[in-house]
Structures are given as C-alpha cells and as structure tokens.
mmCIF file of the N, C-alpha and C atoms, coordinates in Angstrom:
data_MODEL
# 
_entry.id   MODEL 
# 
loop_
_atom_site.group_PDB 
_atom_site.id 
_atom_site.type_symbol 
_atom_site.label_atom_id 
_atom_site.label_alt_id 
_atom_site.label_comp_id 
_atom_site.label_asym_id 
_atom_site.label_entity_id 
_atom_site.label_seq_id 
_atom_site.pdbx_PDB_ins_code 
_atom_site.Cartn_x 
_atom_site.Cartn_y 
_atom_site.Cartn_z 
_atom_site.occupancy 
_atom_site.B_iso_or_equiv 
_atom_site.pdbx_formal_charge 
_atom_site.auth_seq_id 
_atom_site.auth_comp_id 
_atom_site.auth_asym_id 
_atom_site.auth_atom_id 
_atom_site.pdbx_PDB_model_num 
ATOM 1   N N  . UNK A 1 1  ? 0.844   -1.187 0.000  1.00 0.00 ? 1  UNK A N  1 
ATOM 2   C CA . UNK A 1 1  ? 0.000   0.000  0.000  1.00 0.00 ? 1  UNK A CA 1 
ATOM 3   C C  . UNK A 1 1  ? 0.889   1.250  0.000  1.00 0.00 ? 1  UNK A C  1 
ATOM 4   N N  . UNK A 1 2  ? 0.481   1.771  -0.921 1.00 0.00 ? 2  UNK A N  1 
ATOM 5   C CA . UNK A 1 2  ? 1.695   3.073  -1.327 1.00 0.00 ? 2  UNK A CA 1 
ATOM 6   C C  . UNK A 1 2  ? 1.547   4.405  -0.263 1.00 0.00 ? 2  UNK A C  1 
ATOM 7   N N  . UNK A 1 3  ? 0.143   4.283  -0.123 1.00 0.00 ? 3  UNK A N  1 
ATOM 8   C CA . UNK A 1 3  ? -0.118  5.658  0.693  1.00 0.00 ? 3  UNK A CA 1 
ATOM 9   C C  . UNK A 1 3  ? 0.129   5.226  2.382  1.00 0.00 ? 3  UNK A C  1 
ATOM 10  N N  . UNK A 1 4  ? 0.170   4.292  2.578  1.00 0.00 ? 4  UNK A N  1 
ATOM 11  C CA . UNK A 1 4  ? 0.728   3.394  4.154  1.00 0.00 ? 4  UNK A CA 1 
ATOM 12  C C  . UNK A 1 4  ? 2.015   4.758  4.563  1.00 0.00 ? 4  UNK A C  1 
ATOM 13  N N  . UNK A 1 5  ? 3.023   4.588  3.998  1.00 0.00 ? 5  UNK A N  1 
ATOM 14  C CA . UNK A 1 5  ? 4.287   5.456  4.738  1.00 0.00 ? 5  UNK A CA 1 
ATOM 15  C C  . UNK A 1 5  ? 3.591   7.195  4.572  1.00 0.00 ? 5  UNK A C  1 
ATOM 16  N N  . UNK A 1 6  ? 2.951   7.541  3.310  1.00 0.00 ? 6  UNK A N  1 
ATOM 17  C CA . UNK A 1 6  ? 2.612   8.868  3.431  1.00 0.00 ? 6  UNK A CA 1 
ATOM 18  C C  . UNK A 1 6  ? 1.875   9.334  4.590  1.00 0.00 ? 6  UNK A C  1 
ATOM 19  N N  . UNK A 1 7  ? 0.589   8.422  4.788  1.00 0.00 ? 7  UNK A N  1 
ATOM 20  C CA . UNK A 1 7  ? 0.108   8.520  6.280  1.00 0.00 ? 7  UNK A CA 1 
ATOM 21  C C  . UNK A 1 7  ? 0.722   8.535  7.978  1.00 0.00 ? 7  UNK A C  1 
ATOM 22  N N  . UNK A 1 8  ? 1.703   7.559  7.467  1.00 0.00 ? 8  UNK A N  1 
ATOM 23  C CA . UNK A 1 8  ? 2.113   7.468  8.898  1.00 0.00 ? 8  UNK A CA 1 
ATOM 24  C C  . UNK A 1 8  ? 3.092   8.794  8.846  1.00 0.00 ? 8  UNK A C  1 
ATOM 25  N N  . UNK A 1 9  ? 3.485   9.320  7.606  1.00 0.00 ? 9  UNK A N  1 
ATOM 26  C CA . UNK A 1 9  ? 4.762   11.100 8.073  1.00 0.00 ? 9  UNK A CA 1 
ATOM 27  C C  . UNK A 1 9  ? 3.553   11.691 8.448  1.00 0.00 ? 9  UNK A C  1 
ATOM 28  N N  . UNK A 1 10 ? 1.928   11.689 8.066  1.00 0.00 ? 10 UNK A N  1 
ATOM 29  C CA . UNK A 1 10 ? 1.313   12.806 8.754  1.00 0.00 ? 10 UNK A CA 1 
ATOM 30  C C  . UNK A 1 10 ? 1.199   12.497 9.852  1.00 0.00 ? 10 UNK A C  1 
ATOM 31  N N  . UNK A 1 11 ? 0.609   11.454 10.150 1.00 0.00 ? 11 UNK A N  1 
ATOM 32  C CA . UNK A 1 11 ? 0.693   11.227 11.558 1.00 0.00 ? 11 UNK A CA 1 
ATOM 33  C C  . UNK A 1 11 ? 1.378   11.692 12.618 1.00 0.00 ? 11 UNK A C  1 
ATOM 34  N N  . UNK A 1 12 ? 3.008   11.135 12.489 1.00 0.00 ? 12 UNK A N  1 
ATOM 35  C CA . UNK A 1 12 ? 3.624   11.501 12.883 1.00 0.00 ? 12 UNK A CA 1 
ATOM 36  C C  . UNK A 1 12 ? 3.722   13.520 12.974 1.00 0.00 ? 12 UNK A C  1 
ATOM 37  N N  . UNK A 1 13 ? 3.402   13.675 12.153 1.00 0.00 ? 13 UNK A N  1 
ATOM 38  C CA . UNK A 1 13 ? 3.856   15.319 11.679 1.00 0.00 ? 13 UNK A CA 1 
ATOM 39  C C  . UNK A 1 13 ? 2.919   15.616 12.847 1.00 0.00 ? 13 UNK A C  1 
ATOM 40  N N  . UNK A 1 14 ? 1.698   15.583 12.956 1.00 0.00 ? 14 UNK A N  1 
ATOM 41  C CA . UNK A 1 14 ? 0.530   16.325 13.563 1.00 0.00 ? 14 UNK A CA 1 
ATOM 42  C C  . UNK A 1 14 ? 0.982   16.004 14.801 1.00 0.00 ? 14 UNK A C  1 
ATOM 43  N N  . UNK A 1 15 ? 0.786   14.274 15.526 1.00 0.00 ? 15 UNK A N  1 
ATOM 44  C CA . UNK A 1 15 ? 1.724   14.404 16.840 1.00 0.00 ? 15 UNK A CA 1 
ATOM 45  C C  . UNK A 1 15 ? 3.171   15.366 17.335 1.00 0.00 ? 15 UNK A C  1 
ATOM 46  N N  . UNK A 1 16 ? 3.930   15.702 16.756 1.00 0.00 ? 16 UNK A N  1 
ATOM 47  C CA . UNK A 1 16 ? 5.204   16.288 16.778 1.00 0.00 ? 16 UNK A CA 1 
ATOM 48  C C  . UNK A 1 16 ? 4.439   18.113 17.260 1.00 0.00 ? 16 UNK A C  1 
ATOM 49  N N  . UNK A 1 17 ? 3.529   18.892 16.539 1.00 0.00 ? 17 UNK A N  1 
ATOM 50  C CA . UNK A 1 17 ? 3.203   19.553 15.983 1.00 0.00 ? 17 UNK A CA 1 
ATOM 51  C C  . UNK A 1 17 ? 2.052   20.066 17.927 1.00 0.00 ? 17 UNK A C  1 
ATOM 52  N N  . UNK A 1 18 ? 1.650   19.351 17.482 1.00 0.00 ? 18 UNK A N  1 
ATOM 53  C CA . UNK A 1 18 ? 0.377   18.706 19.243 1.00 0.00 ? 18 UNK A CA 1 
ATOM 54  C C  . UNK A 1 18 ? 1.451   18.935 20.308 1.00 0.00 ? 18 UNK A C  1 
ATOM 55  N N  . UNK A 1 19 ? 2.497   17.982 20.228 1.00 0.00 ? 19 UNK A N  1 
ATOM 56  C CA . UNK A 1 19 ? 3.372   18.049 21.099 1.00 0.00 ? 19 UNK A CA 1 
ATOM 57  C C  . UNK A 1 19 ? 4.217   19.634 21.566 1.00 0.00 ? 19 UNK A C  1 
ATOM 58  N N  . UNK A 1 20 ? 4.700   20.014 20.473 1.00 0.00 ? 20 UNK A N  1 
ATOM 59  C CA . UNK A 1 20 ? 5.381   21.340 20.235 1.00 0.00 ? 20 UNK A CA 1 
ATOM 60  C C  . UNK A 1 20 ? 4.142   22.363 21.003 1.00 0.00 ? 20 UNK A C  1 
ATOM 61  N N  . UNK A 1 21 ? 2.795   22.291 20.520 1.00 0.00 ? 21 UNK A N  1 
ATOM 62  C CA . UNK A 1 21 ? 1.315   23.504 21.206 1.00 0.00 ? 21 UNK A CA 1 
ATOM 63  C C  . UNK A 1 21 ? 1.448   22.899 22.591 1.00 0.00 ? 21 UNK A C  1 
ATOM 64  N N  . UNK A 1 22 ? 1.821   21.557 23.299 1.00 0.00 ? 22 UNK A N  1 
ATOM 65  C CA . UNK A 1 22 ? 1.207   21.441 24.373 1.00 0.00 ? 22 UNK A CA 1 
ATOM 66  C C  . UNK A 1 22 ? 2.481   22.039 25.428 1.00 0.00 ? 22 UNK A C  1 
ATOM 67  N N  . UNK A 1 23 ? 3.268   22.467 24.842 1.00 0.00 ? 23 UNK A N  1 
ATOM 68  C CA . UNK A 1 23 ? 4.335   22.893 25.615 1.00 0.00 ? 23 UNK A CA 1 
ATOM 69  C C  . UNK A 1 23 ? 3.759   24.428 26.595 1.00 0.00 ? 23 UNK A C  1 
ATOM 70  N N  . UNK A 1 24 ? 3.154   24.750 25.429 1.00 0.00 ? 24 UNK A N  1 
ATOM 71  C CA . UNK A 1 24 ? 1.995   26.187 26.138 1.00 0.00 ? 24 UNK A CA 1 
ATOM 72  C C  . UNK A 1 24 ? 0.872   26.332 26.540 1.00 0.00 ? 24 UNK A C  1 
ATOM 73  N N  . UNK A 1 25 ? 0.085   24.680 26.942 1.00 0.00 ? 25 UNK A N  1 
ATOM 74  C CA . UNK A 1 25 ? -0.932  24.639 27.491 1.00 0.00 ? 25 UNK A CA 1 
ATOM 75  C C  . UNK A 1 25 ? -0.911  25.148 28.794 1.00 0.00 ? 25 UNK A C  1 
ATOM 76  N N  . UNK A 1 26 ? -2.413  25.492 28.624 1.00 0.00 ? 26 UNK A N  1 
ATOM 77  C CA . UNK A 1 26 ? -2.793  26.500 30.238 1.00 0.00 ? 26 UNK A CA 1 
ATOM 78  C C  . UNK A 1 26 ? -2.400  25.170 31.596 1.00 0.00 ? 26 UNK A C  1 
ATOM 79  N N  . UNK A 1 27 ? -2.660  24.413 31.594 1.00 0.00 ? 27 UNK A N  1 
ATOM 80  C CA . UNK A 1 27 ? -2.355  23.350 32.860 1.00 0.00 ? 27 UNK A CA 1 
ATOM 81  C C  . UNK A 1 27 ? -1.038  22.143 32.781 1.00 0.00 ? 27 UNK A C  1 
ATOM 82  N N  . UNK A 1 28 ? -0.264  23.099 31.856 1.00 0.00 ? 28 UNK A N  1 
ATOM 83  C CA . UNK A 1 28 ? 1.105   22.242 31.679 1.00 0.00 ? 28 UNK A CA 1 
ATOM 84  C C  . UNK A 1 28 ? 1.413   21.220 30.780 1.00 0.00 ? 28 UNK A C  1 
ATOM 85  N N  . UNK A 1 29 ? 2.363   20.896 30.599 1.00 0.00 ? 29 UNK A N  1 
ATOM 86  C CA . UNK A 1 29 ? 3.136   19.868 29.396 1.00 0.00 ? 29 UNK A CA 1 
ATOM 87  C C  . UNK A 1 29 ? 2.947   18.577 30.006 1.00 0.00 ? 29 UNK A C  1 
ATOM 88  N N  . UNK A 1 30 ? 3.302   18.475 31.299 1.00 0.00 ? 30 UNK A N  1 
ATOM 89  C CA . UNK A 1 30 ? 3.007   17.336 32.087 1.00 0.00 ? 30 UNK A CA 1 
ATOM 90  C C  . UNK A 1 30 ? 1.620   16.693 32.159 1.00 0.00 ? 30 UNK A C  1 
ATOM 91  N N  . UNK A 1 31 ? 0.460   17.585 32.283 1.00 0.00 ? 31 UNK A N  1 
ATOM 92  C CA . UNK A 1 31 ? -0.488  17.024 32.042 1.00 0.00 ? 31 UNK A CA 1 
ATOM 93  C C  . UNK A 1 31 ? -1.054  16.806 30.743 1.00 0.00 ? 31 UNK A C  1 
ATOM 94  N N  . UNK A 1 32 ? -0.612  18.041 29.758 1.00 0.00 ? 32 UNK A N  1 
ATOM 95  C CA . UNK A 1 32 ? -0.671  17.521 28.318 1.00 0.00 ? 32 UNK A CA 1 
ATOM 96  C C  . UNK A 1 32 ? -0.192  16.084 27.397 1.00 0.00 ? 32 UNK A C  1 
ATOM 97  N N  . UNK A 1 33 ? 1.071   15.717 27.681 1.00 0.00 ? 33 UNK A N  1 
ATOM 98  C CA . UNK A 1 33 ? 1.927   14.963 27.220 1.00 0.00 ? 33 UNK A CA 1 
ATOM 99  C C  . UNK A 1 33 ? 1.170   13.823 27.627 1.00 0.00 ? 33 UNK A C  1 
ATOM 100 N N  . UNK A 1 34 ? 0.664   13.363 28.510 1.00 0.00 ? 34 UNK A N  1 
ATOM 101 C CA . UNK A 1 34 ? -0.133  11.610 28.921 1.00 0.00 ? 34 UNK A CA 1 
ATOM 102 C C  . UNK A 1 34 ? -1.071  11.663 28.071 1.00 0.00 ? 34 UNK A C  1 
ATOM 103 N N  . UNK A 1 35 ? -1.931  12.659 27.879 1.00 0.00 ? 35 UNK A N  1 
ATOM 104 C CA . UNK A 1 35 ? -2.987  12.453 27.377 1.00 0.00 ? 35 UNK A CA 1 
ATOM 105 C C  . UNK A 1 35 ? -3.184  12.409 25.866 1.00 0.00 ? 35 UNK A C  1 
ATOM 106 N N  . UNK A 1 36 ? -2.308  12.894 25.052 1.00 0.00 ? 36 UNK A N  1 
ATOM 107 C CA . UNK A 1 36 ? -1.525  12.878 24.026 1.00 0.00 ? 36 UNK A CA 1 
ATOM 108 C C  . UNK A 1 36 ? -1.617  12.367 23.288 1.00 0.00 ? 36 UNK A C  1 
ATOM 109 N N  . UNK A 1 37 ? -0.612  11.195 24.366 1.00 0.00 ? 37 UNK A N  1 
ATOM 110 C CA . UNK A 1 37 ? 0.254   9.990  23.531 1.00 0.00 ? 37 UNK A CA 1 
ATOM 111 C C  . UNK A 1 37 ? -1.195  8.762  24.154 1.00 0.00 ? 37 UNK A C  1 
ATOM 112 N N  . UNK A 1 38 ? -1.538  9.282  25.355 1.00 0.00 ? 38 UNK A N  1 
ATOM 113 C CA . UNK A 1 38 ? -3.206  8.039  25.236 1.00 0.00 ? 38 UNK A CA 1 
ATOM 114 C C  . UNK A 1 38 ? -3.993  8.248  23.860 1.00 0.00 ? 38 UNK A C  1 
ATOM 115 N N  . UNK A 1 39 ? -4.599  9.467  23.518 1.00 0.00 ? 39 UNK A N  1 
ATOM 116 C CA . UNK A 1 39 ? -5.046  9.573  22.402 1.00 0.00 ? 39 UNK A CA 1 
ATOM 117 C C  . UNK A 1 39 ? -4.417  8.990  20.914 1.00 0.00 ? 39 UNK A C  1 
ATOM 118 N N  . UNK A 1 40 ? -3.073  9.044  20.842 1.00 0.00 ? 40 UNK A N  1 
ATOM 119 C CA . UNK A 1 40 ? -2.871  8.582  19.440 1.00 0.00 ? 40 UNK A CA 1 
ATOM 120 C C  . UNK A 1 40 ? -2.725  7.352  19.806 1.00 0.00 ? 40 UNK A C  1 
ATOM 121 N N  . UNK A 1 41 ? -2.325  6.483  21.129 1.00 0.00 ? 41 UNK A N  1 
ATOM 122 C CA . UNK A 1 41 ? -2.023  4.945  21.035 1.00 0.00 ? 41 UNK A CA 1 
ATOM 123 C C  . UNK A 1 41 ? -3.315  4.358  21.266 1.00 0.00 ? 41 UNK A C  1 
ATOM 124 N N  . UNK A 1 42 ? -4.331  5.115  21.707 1.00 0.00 ? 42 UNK A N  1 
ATOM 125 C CA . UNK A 1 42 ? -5.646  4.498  21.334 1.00 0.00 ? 42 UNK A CA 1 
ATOM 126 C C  . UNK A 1 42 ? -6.138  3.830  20.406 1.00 0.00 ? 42 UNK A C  1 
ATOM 127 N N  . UNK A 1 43 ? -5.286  4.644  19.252 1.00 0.00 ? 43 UNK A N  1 
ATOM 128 C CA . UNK A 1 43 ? -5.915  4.724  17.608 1.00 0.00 ? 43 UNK A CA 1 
ATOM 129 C C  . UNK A 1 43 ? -4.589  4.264  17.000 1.00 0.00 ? 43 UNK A C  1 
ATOM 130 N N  . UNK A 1 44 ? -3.469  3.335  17.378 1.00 0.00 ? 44 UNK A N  1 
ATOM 131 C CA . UNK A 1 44 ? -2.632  2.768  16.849 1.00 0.00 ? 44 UNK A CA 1 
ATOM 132 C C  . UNK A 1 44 ? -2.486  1.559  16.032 1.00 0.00 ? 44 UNK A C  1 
ATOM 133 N N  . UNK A 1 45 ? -3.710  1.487  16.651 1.00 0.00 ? 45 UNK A N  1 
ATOM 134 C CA . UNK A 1 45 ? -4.019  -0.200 15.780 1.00 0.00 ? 45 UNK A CA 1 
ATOM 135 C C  . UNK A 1 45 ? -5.216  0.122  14.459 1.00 0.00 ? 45 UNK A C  1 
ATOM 136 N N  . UNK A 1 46 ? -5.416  1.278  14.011 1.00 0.00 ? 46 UNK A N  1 
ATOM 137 C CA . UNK A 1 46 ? -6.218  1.297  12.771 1.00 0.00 ? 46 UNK A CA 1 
ATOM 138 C C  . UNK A 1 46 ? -5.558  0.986  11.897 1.00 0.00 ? 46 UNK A C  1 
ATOM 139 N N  . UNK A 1 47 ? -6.142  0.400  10.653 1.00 0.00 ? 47 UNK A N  1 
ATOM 140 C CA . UNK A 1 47 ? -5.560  0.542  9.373  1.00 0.00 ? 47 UNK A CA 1 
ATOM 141 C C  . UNK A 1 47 ? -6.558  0.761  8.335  1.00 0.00 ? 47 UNK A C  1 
ATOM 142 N N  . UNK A 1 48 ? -7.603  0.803  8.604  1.00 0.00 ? 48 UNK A N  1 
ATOM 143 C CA . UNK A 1 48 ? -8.527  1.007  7.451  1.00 0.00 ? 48 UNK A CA 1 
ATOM 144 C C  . UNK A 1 48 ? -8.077  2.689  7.306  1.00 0.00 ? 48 UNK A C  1 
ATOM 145 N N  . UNK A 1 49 ? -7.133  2.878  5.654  1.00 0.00 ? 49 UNK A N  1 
ATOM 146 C CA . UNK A 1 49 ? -7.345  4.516  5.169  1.00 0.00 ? 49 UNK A CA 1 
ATOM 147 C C  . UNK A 1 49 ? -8.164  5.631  5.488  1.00 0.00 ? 49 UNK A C  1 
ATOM 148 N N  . UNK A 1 50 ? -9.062  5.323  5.275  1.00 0.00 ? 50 UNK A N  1 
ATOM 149 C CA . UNK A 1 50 ? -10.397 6.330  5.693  1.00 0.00 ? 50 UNK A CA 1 
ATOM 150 C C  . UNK A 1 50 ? -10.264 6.984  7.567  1.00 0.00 ? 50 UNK A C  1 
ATOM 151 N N  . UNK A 1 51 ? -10.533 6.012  7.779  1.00 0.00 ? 51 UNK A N  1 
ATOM 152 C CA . UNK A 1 51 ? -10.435 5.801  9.433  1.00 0.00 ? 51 UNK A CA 1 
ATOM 153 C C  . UNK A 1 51 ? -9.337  6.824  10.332 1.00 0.00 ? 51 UNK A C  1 
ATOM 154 N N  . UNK A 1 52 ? -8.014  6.320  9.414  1.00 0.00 ? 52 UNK A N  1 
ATOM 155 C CA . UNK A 1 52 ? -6.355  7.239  10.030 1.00 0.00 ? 52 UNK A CA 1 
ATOM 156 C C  . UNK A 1 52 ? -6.894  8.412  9.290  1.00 0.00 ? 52 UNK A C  1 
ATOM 157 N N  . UNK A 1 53 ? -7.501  8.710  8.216  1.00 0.00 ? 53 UNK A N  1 
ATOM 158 C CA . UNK A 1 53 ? -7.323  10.055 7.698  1.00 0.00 ? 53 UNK A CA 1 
ATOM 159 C C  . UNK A 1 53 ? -8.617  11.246 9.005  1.00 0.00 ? 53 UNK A C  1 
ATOM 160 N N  . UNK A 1 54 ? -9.991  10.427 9.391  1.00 0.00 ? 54 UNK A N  1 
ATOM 161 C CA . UNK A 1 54 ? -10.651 11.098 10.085 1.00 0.00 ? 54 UNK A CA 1 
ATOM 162 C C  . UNK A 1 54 ? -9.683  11.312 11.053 1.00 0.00 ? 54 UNK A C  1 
ATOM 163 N N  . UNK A 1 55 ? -8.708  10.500 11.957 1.00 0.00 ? 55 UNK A N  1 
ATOM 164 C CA . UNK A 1 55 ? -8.109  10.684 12.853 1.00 0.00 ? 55 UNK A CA 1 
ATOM 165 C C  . UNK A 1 55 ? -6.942  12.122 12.909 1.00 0.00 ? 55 UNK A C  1 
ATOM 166 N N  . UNK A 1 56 ? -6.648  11.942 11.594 1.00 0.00 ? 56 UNK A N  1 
ATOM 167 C CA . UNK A 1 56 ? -6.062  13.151 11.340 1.00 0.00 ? 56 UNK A CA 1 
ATOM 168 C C  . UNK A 1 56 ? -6.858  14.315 11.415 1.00 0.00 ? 56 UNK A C  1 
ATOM 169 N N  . UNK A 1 57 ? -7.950  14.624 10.706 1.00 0.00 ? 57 UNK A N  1 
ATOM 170 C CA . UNK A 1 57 ? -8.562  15.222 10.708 1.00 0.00 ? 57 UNK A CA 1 
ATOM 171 C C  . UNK A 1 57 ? -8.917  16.411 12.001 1.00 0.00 ? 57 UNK A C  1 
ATOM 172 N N  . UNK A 1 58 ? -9.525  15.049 13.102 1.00 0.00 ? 58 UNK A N  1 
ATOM 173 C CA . UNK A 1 58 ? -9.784  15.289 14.531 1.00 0.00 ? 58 UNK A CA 1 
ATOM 174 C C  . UNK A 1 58 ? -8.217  16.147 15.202 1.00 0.00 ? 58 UNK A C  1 
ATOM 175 N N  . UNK A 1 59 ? -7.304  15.081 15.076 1.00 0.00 ? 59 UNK A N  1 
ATOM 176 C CA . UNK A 1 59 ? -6.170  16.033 15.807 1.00 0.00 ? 59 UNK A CA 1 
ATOM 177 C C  . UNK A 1 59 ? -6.045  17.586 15.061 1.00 0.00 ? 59 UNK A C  1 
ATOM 178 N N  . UNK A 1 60 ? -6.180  17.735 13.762 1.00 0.00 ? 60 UNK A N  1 
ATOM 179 C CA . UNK A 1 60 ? -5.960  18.676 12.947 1.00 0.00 ? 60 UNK A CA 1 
ATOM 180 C C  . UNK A 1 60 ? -7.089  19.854 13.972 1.00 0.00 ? 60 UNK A C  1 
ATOM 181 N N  . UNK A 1 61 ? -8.253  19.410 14.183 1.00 0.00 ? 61 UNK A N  1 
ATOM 182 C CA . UNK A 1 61 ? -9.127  20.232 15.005 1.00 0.00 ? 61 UNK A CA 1 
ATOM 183 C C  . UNK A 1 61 ? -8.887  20.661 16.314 1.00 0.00 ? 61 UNK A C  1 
ATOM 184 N N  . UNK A 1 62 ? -7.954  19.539 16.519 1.00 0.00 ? 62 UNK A N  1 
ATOM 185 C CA . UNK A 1 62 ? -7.606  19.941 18.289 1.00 0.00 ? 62 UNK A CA 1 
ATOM 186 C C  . UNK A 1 62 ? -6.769  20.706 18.310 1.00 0.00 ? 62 UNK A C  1 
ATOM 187 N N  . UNK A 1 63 ? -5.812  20.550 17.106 1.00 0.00 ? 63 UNK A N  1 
ATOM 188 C CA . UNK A 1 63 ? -4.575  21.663 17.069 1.00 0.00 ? 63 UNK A CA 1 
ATOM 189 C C  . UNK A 1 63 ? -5.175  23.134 16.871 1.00 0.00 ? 63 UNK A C  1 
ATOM 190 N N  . UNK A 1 64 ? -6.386  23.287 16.354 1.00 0.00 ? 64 UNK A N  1 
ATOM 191 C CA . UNK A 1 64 ? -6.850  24.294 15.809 1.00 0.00 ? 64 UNK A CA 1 
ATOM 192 C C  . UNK A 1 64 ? -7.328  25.140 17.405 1.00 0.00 ? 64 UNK A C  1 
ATOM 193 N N  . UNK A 1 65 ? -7.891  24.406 18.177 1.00 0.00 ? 65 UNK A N  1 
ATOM 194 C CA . UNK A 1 65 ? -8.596  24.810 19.164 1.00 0.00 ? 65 UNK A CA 1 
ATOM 195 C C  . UNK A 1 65 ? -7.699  25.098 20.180 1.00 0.00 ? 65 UNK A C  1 
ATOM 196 N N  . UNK A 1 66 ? -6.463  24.302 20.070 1.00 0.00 ? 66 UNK A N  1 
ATOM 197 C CA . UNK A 1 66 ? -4.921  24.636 21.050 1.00 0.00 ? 66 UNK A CA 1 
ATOM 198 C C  . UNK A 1 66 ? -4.428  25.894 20.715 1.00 0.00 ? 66 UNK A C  1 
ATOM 199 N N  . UNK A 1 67 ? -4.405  26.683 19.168 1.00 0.00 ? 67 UNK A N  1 
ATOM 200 C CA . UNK A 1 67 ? -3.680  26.886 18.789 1.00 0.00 ? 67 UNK A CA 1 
ATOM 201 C C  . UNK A 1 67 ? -4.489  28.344 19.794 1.00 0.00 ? 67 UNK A C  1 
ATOM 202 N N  . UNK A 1 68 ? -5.849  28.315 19.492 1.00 0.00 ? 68 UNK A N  1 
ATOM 203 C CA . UNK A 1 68 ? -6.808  29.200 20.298 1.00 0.00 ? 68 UNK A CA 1 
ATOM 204 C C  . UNK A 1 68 ? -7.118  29.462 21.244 1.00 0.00 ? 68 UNK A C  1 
ATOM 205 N N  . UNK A 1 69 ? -6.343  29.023 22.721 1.00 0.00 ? 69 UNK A N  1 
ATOM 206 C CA . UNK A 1 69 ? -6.698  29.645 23.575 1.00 0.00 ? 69 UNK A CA 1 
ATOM 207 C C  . UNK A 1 69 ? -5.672  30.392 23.851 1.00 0.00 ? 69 UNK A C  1 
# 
C-alpha cells in the first residue's frame, strides 16, 4: 500500500506539531503529554485509510482549538 508510509509522516507530523502547542498549554506539558500519547495509542491499531485520515482530521481540530486559547 503506497499511501501506508505517506500517512504514517502525517501522523507523525501532527503528533510532533500537538506536542510542540502542548508545551503552552494552560495546565502544563506534564499534564498535556499523557494524554496525548493516550489519544494517538488508542488509535494505533487502525488501518482502514479512511479511518487514520478522520483521525487526522480530529487532531488537525484539536490543534486548531490549542492553537486558540
């Protein structure tokens, strides 16, 4: 599956990205950082395409709403 590695650099990209905003969350990095990495290893075991791309999607929204307070 060709698009397999393209997905997983976004993936990766958006976690990295999450990580980097949660450094300036209002209640700390410490409490940011668990919850994080619970959220994406939740969703580590998808593989249906569709599925990782909503997932992207969602973080893409959370980043949006981080990026906002």
């Amino acid at each position: 599956m060709a698009t397999a590695p393209v997905l997983r650099r976004e993936v990766i990209s958006i976690y990295k990205e999450l990580l980097n905003l949660g450094k300036e969350y209002p209640l700390g990095f410490s409490y940011f950082r668990p919850r994080l990495h619970a959220a994406f290893s939740k969703n580590a075991a998808l593989s249906d395409e569709n599925e990782i791309r909503k997932g992207i999607k969602r973080a893409e929204f959370v980043k949006k709403e981080i990026e906002a307070l």
